[in-house]
C-alpha positions in Angstrom: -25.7 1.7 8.1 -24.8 -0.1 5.1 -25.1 1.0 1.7 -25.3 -2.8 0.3 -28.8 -3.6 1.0 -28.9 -7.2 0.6 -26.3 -9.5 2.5 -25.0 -11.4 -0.9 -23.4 -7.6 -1.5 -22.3 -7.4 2.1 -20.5 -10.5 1.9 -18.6 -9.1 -1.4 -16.6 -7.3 1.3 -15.6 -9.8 3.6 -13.9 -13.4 3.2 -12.5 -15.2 0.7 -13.4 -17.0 -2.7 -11.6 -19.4 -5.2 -12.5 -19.4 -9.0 -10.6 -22.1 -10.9 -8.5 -25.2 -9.7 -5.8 -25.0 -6.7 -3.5 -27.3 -8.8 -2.0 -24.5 -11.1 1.8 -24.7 -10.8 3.1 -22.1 -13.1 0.1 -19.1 -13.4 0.3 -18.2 -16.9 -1.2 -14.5 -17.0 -5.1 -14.7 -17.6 -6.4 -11.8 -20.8 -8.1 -9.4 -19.0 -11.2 -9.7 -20.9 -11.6 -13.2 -20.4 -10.9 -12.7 -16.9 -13.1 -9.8 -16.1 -16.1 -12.2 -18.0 -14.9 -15.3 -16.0 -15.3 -12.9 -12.4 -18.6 -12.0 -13.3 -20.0 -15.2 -14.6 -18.9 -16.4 -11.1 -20.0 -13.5 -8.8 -23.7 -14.0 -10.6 -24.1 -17.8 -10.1 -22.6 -17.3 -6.5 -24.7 -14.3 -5.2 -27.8 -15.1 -7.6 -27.3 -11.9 -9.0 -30.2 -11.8 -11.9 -31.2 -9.9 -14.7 -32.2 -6.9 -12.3 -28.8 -6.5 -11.6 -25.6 -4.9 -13.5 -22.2 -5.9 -12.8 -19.5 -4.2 -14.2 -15.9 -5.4 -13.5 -13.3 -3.3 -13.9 -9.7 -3.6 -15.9 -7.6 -5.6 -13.5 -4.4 -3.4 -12.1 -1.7 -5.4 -11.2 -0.1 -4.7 -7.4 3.4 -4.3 -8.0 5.8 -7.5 -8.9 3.2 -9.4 -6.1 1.5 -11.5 -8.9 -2.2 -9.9 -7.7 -3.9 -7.4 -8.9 -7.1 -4.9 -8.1 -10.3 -5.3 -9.4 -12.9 -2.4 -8.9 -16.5 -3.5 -9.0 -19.5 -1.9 -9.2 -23.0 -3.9 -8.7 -25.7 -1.9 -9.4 -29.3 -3.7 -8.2 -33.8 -2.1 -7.3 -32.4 -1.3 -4.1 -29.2 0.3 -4.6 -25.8 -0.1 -5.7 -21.6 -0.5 -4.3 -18.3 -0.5 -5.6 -16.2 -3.0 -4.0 -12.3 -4.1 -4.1 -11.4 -7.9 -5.1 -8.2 -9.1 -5.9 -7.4 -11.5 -8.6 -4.6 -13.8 -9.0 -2.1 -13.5 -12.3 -3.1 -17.3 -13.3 -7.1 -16.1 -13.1 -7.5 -19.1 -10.8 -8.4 -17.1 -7.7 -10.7 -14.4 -7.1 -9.9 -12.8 -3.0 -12.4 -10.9 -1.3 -11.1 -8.7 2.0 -8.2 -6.3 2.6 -4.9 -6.0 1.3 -2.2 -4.3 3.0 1.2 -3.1 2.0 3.8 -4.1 4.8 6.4 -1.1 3.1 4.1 1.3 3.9 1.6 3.3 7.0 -2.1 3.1 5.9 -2.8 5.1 8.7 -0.4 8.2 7.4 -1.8 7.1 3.7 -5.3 7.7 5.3 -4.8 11.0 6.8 -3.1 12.0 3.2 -6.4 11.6 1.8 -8.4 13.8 4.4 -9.9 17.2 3.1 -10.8 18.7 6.6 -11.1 22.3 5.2 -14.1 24.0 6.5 -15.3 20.5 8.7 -16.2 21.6 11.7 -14.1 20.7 14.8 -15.4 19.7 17.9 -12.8 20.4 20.7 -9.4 21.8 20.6 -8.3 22.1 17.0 -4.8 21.5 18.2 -5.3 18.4 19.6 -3.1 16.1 19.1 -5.9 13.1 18.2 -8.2 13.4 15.4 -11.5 11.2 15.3 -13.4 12.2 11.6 -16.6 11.2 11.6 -18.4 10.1 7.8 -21.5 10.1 9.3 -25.7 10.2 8.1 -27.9 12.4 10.3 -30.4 10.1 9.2 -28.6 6.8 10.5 -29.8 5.1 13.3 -26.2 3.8 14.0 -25.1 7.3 13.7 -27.0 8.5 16.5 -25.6 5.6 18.4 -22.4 6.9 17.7 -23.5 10.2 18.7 -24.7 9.8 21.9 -21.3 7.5 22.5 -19.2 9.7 21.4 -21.1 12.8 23.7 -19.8 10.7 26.8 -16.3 9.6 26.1 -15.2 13.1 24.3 -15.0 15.0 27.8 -12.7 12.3 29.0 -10.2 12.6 26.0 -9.1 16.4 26.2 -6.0 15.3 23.9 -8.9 14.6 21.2 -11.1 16.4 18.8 -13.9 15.5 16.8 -14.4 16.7 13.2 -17.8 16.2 11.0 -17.6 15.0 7.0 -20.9 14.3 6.0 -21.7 11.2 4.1 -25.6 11.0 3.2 -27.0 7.6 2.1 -29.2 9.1 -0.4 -30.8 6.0 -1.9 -31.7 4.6 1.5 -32.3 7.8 4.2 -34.5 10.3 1.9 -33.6 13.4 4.5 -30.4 12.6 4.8 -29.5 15.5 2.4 -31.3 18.1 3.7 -29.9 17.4 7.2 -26.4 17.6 6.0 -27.3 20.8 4.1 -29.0 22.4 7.5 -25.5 21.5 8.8 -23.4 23.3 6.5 -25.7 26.1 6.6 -25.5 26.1 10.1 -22.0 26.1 9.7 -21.6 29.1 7.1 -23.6 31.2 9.5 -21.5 30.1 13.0 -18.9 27.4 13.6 -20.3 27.2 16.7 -23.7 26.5 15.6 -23.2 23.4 13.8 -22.5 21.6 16.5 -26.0 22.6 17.9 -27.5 21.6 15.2 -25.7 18.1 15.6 -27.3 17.2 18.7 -30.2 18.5 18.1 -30.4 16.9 14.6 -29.5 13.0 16.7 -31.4 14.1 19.8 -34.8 14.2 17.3 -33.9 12.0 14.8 -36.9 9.6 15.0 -39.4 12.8 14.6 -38.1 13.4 11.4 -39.5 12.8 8.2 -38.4 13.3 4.8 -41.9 15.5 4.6 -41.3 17.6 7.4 -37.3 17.9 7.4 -37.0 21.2 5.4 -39.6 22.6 8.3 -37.7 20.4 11.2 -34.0 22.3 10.1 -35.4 25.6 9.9 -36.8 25.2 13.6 -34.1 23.8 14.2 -31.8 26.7 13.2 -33.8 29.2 15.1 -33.2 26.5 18.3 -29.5 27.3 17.6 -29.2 30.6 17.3 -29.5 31.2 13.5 -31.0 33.8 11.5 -33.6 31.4 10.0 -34.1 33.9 6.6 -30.7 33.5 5.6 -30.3 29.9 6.8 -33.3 28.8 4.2 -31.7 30.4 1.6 -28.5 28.6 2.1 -30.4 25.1 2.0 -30.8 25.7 -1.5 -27.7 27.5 -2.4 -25.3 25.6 -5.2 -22.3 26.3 -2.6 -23.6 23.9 0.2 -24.7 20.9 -2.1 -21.4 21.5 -3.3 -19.6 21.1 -0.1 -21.8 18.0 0.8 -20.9 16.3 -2.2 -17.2 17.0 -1.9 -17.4 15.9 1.7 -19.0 12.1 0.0 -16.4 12.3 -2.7 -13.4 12.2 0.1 -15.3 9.9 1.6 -15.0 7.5 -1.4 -11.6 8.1 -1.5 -11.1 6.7 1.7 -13.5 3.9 0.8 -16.5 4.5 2.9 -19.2 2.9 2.3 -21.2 2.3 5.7 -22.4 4.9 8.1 -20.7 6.1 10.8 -17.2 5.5 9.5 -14.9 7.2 11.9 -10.9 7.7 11.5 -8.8 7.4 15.0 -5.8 9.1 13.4 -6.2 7.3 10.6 -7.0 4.0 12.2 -10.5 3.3 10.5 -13.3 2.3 12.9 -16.8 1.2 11.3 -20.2 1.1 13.4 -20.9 2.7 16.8 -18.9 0.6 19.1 -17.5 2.6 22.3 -15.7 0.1 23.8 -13.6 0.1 20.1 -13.7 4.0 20.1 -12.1 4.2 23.5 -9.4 1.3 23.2 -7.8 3.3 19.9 -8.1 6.5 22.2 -6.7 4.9 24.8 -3.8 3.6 22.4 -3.1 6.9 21.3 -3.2 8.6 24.4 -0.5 5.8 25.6 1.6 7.0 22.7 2.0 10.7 23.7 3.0 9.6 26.9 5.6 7.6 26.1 9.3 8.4 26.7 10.5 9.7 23.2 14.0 7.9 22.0 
């Protein structure tokens, strides 16, 4: 699920816009401050982005000698907020929405560089040689989707494993946070357990309310195994809020913003699509069979 709640934010991370003439011949560096002003000015009167909202625009960072450079920017509105990646032009004529990508270098290996998988739990052999990381929102109805794909395909991929980040969409899923607090709980207690807890977390996901949650986990937790004193006491220990929010914090790092995001060794892979989720499987499997040179 999206954090953006409105599609003029959505579109912000797709696409392409122009500020300014196409005519410029020699681009003449733009100052900063005039440039960050003339984005925001633009971005207001093209998304009809009132008073209710706050746009900040970031200092511009120049991409090498490539004449474009970054702009981090963070809309803030009633329903919730992003930070999204534009790209500016040296001249300040054009404003580019989408992805850039560095031909020197491997996203993918720059992806897995940012991973902090200590403590996730792993789902399959741990020395397998694919990796699928999951950001995912017990409270996300895509996420279940995801889950019960992901139940079906996993036994057919023994080369893969499955590890859990969590990423809870606070402002839009109010039990999303104790969910992924019953699951590092679960965790603390038995490796095994959390993964109990997973499906049993997906499998009941629409009986779940953010009234009844803290109840829902502990029964939950007895379902599993757990010793249910020890497991309530965790749900409100500092050390498992602190491991959910470095879990979103990596998660930022690798630019999620949508629930499930999911990482095919390091190949990034939004929604709940199997047919996706088994062709970059599929690729990788073709990989470690390949005659090595």
């Amino acid at each position: 699920m999206k954090t953006t709640l409105k599609p003029m934010l959505i579109a912000l991370l797709s696409c392409s816009a122009i500020l300014g003439s196409a005519h410029a011949q020699q681009p003449a560096a733009a100052p900063a401050g005039k440039q960050q002003k003339t984005i925001e000015s633009f971005l207001r009167n093209y998304y009809a982005l009132g008073p209710d909202y706050t746009l900040a625009v970031g200092n511009p960072k120049p991409l090498g000698t490539s004449g474009i450079s970054e702009v981090s920017i963070d809309v803030k509105g009633p329903d919730g907020g992003d930070t999204v990646k534009m790209y500016v032009t040296a001249d300040g004529h054009y404003l580019i929405r989408g992805e850039v990508s560095d031909l020197t270098s491997d996203p993918l290996a720059a992806n897995v560089a940012k991973f902090d998988l200590k403590g996730a739990p792993v789902y399959g052999n741990p020395n397998a040689p694919i990796t699928i990381v999951e950001y995912g929102d017990f409270e996300c109805p895509v996420c279940r989707n995801f889950h019960d794909a992901v139940r079906g395909i996993l036994p057919k991929y023994p080369q893969a494993k499955l590890i859990f980040k969590d990423f809870p969409l606070d402002q839009v899923h109010p039990w999303a946070r104790t969910a992924a607090l019953a699951g590092r709980c679960a965790y603390q207690q038995d490796p095994k357990a959390f993964w109990k807890m997973y499906d049993l977390i997906y499998d009941n996901q629409e009986l779940i309310s953010a009234t009844d949650a803290y109840d829902k986990m502990s029964d939950f937790a007895s379902r599993a195994g757990l010793n249910v004193d020890t497991f309530k006491a965790c749900l409100s220990s500092p050390q498992a809020a602190a491991e959910v929010n470095a879990s979103l914090e990596n998660g930022k790092l690798l630019n999620v913003r949508s629930t499930p995001t999911v990482f095919v060794n390091g190949r990034p892979l939004t929604g709940a699509d199997p047919h996706a989720l088994q062709q970059y499987l599929d690729f990788e499997v073709a990989k470690l069979k390949a005659p090595k040179n």
